[in-house]
N, CA, C and O atoms as a DFTB+ gen file, in Angstrom:
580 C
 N C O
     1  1      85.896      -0.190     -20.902
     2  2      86.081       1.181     -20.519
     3  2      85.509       2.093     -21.605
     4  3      85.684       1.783     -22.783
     5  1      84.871       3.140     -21.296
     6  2      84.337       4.250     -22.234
     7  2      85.404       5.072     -22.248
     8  3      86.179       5.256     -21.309
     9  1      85.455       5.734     -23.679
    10  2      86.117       6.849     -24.050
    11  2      85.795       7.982     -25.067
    12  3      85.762       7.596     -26.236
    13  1      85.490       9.640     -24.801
    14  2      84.862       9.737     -26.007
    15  2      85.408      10.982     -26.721
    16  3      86.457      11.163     -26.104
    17  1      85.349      11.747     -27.455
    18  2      86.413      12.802     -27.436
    19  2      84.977      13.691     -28.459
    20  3      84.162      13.047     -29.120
    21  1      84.976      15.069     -28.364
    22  2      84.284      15.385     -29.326
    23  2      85.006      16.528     -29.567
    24  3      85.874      17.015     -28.843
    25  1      84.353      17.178     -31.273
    26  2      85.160      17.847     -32.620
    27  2      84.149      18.965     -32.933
    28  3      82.970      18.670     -33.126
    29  1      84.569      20.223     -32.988
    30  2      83.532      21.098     -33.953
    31  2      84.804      22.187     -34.729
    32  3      85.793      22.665     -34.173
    33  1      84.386      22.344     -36.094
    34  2      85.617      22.840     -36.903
    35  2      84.367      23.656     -37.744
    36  3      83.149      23.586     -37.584
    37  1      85.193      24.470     -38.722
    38  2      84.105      25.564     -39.726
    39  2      83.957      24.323     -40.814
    40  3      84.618      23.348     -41.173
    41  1      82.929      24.833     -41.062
    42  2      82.286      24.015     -42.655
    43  2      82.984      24.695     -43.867
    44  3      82.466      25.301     -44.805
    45  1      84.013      24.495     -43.663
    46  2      85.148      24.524     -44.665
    47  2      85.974      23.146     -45.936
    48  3      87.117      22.885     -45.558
    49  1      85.742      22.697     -46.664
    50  2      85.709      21.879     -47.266
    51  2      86.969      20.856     -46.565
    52  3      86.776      19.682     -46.249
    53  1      88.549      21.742     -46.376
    54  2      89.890      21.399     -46.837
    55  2      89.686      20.613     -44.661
    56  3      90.659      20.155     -44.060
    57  1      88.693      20.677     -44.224
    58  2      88.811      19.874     -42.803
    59  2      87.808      19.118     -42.428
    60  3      87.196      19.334     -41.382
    61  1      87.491      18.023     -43.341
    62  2      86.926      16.885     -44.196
    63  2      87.995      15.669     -43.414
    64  3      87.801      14.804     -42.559
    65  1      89.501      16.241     -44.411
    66  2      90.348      15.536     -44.106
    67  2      90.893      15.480     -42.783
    68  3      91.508      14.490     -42.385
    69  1      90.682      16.561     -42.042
    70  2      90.876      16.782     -40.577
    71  2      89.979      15.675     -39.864
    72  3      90.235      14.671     -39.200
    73  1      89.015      16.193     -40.222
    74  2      87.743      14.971     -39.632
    75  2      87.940      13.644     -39.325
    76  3      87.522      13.037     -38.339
    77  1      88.704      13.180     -40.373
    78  2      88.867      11.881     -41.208
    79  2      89.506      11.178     -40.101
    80  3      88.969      10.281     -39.451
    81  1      91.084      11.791     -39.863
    82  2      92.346      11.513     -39.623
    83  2      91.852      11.273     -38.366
    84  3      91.958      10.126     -37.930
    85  1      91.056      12.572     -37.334
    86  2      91.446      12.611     -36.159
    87  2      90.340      11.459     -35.486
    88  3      90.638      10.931     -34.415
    89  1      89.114      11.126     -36.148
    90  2      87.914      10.008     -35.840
    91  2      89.117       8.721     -35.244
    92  3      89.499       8.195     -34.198
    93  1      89.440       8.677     -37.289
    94  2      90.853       7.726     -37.246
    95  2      91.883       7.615     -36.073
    96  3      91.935       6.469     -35.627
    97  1      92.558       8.340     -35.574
    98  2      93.474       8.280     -34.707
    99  2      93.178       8.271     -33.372
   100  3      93.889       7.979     -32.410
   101  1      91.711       8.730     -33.453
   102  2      90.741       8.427     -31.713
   103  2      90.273       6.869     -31.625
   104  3      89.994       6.471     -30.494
   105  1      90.173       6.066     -32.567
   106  2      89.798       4.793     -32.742
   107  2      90.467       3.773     -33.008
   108  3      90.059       2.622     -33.167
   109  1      91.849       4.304     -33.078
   110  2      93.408       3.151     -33.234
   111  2      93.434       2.475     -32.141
   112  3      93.862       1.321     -32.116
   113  1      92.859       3.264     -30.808
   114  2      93.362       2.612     -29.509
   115  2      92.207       1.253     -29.611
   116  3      92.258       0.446     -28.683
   117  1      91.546       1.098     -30.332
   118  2      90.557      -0.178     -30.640
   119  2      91.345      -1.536     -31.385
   120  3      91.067      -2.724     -31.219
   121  1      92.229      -1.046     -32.104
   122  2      92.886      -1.906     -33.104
   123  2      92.375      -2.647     -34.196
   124  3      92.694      -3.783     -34.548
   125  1      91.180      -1.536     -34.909
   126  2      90.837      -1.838     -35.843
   127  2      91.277      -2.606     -37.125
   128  3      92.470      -2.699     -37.414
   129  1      90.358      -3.118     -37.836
   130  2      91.265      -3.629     -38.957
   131  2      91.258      -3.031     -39.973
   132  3      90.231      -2.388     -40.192
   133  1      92.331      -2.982     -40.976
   134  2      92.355      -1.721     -41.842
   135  2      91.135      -1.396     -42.378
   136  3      90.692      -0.255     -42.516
   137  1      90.301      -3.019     -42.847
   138  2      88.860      -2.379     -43.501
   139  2      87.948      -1.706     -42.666
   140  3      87.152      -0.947     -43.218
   141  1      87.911      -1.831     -41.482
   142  2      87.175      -1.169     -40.670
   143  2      87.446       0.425     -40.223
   144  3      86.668       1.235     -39.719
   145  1      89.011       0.573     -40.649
   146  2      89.052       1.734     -40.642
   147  2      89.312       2.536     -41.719
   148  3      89.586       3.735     -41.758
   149  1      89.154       1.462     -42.870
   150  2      89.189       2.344     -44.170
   151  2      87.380       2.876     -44.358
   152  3      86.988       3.749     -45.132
   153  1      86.666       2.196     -43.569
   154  2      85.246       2.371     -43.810
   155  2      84.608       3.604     -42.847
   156  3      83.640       4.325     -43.092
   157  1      85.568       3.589     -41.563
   158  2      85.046       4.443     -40.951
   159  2      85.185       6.024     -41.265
   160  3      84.437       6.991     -41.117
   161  1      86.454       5.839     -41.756
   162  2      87.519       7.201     -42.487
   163  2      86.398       7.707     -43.639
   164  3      86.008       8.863     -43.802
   165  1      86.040       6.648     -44.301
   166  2      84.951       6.795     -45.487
   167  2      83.213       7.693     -45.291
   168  3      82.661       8.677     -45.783
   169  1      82.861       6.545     -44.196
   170  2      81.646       7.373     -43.561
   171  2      81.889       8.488     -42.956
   172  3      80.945       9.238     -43.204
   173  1      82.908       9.175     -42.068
   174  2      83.263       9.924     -41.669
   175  2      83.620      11.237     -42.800
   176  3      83.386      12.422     -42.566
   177  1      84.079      10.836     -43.735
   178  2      84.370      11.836     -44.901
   179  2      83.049      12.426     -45.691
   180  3      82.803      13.541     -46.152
   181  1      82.269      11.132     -45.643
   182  2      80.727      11.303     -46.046
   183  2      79.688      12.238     -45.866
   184  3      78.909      12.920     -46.533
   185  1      80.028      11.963     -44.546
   186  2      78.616      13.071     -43.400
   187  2      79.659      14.311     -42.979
   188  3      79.078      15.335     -42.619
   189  1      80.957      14.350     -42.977
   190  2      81.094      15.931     -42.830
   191  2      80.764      16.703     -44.484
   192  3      80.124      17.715     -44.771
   193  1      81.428      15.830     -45.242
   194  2      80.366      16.419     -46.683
   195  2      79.595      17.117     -46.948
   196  3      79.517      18.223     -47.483
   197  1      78.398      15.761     -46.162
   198  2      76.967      16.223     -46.548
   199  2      76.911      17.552     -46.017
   200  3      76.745      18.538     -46.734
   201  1      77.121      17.620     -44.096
   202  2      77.370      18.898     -43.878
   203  2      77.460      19.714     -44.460
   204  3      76.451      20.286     -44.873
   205  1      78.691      20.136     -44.757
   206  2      79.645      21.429     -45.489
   207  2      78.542      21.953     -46.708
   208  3      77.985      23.041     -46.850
   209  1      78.473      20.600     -47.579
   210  2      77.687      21.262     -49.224
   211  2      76.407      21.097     -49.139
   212  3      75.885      21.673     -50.094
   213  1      75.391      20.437     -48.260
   214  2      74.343      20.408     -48.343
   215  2      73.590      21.410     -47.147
   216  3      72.796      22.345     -47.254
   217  1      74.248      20.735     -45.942
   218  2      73.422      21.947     -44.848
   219  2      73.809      22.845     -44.553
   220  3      73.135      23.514     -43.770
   221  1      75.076      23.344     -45.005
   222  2      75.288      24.758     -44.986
   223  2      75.623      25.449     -46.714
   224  3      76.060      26.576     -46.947
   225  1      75.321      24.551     -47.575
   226  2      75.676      25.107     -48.554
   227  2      77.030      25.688     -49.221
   228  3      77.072      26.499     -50.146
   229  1      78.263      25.026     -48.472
   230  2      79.519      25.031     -48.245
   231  2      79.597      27.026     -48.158
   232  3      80.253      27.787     -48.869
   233  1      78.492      27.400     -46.813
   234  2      79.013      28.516     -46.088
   235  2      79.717      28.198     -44.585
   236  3      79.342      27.666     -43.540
   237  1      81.095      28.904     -45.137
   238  2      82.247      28.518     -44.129
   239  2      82.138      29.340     -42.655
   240  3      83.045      29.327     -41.823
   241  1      80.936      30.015     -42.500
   242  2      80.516      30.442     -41.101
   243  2      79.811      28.990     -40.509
   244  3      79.739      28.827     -39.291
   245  1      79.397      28.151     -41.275
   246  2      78.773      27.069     -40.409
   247  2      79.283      26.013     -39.598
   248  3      79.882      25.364     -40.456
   249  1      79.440      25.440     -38.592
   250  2      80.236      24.716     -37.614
   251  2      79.714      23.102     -37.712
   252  3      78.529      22.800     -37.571
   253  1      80.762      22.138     -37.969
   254  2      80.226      20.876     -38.175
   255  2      80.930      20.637     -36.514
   256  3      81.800      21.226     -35.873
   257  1      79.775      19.108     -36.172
   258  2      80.114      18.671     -34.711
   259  2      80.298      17.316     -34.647
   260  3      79.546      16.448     -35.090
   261  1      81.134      17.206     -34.184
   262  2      81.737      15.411     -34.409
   263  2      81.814      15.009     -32.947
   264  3      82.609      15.605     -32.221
   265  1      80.867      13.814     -32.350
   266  2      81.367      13.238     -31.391
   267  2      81.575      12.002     -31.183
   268  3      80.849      11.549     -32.068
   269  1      82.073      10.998     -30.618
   270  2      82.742       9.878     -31.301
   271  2      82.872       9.148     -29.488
   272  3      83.517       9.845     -28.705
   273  1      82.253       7.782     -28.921
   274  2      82.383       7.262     -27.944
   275  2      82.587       5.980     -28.651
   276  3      82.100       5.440     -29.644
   277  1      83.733       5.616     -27.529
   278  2      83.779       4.007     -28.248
   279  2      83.564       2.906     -26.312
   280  3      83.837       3.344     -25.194
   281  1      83.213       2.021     -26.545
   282  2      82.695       1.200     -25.184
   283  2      83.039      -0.426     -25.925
   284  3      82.829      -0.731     -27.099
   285  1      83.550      -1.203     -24.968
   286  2      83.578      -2.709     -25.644
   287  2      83.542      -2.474     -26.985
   288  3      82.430      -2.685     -27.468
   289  1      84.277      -2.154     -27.660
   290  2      84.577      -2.952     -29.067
   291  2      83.354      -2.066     -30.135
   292  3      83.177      -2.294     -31.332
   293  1      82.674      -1.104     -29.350
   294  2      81.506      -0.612     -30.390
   295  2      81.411       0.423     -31.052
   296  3      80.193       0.415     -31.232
   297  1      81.938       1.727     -31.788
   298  2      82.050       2.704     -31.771
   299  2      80.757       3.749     -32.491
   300  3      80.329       3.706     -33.644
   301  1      80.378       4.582     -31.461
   302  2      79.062       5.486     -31.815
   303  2      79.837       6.679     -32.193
   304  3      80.751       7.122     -31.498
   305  1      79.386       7.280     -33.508
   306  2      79.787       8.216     -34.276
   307  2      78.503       9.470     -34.231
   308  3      77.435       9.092     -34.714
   309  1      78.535      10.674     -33.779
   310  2      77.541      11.375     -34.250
   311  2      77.698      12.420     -34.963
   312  3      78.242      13.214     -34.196
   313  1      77.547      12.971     -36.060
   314  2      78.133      13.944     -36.945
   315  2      76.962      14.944     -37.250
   316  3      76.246      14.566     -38.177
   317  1      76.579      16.251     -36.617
   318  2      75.986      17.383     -36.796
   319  2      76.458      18.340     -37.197
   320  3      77.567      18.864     -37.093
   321  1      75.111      18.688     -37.919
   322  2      74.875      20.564     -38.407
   323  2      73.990      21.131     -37.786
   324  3      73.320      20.627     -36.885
   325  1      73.890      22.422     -38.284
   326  2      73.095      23.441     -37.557
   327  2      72.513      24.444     -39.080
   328  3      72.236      25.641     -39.152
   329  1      72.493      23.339     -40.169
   330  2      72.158      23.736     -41.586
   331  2      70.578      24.011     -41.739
   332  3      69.693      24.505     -41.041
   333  1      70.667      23.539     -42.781
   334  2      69.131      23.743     -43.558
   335  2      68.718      22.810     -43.266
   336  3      67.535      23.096     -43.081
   337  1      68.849      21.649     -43.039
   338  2      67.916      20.122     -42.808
   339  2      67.418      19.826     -44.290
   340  3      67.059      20.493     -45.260
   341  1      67.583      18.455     -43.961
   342  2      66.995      17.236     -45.369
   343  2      65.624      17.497     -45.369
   344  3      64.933      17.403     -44.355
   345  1      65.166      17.851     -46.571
   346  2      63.936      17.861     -47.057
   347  2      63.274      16.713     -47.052
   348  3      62.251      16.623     -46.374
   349  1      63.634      15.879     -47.636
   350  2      63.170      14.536     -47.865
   351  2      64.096      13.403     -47.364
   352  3      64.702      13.013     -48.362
   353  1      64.375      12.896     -46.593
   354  2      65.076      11.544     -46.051
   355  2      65.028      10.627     -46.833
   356  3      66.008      10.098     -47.359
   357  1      63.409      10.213     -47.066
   358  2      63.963       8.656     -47.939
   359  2      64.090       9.004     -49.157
   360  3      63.992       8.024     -49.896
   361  1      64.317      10.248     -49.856
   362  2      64.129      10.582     -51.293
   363  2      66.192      10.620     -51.148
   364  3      66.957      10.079     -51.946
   365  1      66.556      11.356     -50.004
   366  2      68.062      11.602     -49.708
   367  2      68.899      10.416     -49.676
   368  3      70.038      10.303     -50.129
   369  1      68.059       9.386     -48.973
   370  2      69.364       8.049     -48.822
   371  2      68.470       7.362     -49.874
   372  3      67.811       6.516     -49.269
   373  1      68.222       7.359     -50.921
   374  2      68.345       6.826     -52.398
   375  2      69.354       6.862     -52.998
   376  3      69.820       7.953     -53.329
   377  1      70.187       5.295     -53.415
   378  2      71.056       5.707     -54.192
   379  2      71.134       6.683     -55.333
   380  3      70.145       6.956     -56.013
   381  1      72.877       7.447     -55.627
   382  2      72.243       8.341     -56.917
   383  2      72.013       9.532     -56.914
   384  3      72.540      10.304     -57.715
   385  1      70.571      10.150     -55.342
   386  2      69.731      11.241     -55.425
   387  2      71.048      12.137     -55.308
   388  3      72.102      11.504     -55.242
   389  1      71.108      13.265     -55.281
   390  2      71.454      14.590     -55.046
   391  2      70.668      15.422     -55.530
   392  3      69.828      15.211     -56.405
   393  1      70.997      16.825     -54.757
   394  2      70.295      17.594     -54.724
   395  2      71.318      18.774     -55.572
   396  3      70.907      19.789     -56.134
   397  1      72.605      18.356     -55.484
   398  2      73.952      19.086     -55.884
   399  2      74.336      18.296     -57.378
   400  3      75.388      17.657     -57.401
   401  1      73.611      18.334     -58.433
   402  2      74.323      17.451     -59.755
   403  2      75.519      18.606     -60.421
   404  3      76.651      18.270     -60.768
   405  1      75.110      19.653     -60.478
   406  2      76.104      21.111     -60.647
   407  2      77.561      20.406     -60.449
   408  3      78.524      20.337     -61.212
   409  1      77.319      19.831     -58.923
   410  2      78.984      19.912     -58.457
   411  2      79.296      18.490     -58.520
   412  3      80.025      17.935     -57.697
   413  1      78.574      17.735     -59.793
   414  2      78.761      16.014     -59.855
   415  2      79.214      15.646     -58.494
   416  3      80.376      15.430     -58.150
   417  1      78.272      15.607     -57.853
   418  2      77.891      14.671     -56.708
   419  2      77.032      13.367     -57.188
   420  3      76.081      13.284     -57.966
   421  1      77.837      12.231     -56.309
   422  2      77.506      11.090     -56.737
   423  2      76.239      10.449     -56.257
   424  3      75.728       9.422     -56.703
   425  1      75.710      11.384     -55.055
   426  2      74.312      10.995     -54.520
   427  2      74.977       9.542     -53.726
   428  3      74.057       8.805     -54.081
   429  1      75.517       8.995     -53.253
   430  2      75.952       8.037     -52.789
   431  2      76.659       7.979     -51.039
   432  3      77.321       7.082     -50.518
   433  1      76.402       8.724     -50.717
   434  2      76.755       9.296     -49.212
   435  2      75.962       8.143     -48.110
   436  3      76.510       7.276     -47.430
   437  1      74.419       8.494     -48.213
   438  2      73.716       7.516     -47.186
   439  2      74.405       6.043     -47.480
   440  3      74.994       5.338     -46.660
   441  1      74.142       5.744     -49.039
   442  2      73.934       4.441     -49.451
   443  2      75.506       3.752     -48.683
   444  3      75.520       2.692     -48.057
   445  1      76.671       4.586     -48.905
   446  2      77.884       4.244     -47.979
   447  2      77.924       3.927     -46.748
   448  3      78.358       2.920     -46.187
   449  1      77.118       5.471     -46.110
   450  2      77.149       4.748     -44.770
   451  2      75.918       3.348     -44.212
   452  3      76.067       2.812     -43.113
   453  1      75.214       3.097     -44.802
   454  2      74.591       2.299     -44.759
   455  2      75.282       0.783     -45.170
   456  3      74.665      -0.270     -45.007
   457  1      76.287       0.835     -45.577
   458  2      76.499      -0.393     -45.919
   459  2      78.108      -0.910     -45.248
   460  3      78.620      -2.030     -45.234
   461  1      78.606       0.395     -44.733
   462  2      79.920       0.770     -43.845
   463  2      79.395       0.724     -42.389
   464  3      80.407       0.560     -41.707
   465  1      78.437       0.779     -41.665
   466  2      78.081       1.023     -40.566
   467  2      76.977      -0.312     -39.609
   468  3      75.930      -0.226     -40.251
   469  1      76.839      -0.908     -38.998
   470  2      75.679      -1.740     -38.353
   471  2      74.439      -1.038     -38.357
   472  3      73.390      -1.551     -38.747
   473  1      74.612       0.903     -37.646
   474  2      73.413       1.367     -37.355
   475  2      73.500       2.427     -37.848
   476  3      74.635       2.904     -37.821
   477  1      72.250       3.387     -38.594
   478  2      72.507       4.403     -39.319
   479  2      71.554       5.244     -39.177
   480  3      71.067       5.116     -40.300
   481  1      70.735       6.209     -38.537
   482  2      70.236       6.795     -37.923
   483  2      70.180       8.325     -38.560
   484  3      71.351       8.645     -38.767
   485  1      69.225       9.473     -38.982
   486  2      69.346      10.345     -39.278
   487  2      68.164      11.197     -38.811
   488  3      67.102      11.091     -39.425
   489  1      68.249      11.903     -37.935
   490  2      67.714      13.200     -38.094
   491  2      67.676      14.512     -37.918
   492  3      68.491      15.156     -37.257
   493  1      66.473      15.060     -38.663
   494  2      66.443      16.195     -39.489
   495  2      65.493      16.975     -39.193
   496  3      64.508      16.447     -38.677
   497  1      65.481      18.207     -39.379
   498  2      64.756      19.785     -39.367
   499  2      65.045      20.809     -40.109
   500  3      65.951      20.606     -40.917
   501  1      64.425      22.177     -40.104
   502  2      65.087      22.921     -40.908
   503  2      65.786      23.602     -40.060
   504  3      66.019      24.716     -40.531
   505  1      66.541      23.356     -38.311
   506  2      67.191      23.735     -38.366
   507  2      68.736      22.380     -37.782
   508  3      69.329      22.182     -36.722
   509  1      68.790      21.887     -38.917
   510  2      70.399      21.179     -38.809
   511  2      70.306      19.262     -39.029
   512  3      69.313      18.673     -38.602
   513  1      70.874      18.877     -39.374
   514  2      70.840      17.016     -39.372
   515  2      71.806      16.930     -38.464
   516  3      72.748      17.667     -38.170
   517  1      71.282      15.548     -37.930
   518  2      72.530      14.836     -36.829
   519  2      72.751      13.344     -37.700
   520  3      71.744      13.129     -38.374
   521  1      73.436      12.637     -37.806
   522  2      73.471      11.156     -38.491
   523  2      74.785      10.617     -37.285
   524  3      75.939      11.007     -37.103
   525  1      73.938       9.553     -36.629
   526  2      74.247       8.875     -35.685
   527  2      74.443       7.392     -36.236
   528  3      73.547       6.686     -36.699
   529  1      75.817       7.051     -36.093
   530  2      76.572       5.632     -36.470
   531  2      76.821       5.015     -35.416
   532  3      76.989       5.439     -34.273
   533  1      76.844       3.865     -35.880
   534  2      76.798       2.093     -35.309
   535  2      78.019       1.607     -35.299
   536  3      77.514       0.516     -35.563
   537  1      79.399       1.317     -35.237
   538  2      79.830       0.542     -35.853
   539  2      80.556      -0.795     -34.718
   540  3      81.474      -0.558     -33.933
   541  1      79.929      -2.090     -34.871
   542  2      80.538      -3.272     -33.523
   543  2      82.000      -3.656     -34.653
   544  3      81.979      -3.978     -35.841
   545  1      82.949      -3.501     -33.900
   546  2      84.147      -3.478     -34.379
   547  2      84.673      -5.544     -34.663
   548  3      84.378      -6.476     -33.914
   549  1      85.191      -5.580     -35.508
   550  2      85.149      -7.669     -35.640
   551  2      85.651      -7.956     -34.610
   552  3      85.030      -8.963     -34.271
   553  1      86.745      -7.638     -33.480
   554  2      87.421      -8.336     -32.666
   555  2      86.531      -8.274     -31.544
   556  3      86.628      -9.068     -30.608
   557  1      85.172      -6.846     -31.625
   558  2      83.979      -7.459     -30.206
   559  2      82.940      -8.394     -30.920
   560  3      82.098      -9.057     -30.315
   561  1      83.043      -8.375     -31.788
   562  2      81.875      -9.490     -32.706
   563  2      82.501     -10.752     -31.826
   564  3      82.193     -11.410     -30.832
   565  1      83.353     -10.698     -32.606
   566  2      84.395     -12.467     -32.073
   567  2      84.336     -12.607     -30.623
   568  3      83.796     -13.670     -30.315
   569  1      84.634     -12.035     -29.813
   570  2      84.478     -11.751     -28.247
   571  2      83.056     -12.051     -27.691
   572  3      82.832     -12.462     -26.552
   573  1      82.168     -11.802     -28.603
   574  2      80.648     -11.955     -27.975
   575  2      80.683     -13.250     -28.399
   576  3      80.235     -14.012     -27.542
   577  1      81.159     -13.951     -29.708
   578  2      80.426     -15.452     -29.688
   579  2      80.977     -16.411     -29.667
   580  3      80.361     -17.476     -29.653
């Protein structure tokens, strides 16, 4: 069965954690396992981030968009702005890079979701990023083989 729920909140730092919780609590009905949902909570915290401080420059007129379908065991995450867009992509998901060292940013955002996610998908313009996630949950892994 498909199910999908979607999110748009201000690019306000302190609903990050909003983000987090509610991905989280739309994806319980899966019965994730904690690491899978400590990872998703993680990527999810990641890319509204990037949002907030990079494509809008943490201006709180800007609207982040969260939509979230889950089908057999798979869950597709898509997390948009309507920011400035990534200049450089493969210079961006380099571990490390930032563009924000001011606000000790760890540059480590892509490299997370890339290693938290199956599929990791990003694109970009100057007007907004979308970063579209993968994630096949272990109990449909196990189910397929």
């Amino acid at each position: 069965m498909k199910n999908e729920m979607h999110l748009q909140f201000s690019a306000l730092s302190q609903n990050e954690s909003f983000a987090r919780v509610t991905v989280a609590s739309f994806i319980a009905q899966l019965d994730p396992t904690m690491d899978e949902l400590t990872e998703i909570k993680t990527v999810v915290s990641e890319a509204v981030t990037n949002a907030i401080i990079h494509g809008y420059d943490n201006d709180p007129n800007g609207i982040v968009y969260i939509s979230c379908t889950i089908e057999d065991g798979i869950i597709h995450l898509t997390i948009r702005d309507e920011g400035i867009g990534i200049i450089d992509i493969e210079e961006a998901r380099q571990p490390l890079f930032t563009t924000k060292p001011e606000l000790e940013r760890s540059g480590m955002g892509f490299t997370i979701m890339e290693n938290f996610m199956d599929e990791v998908e990003i694109i970009t313009s100057e007007s907004g990023t979308t970063i579209r996630l993968t994630k096949h949950l272990l109990k449909s892994k196990l189910l397929c083989n």
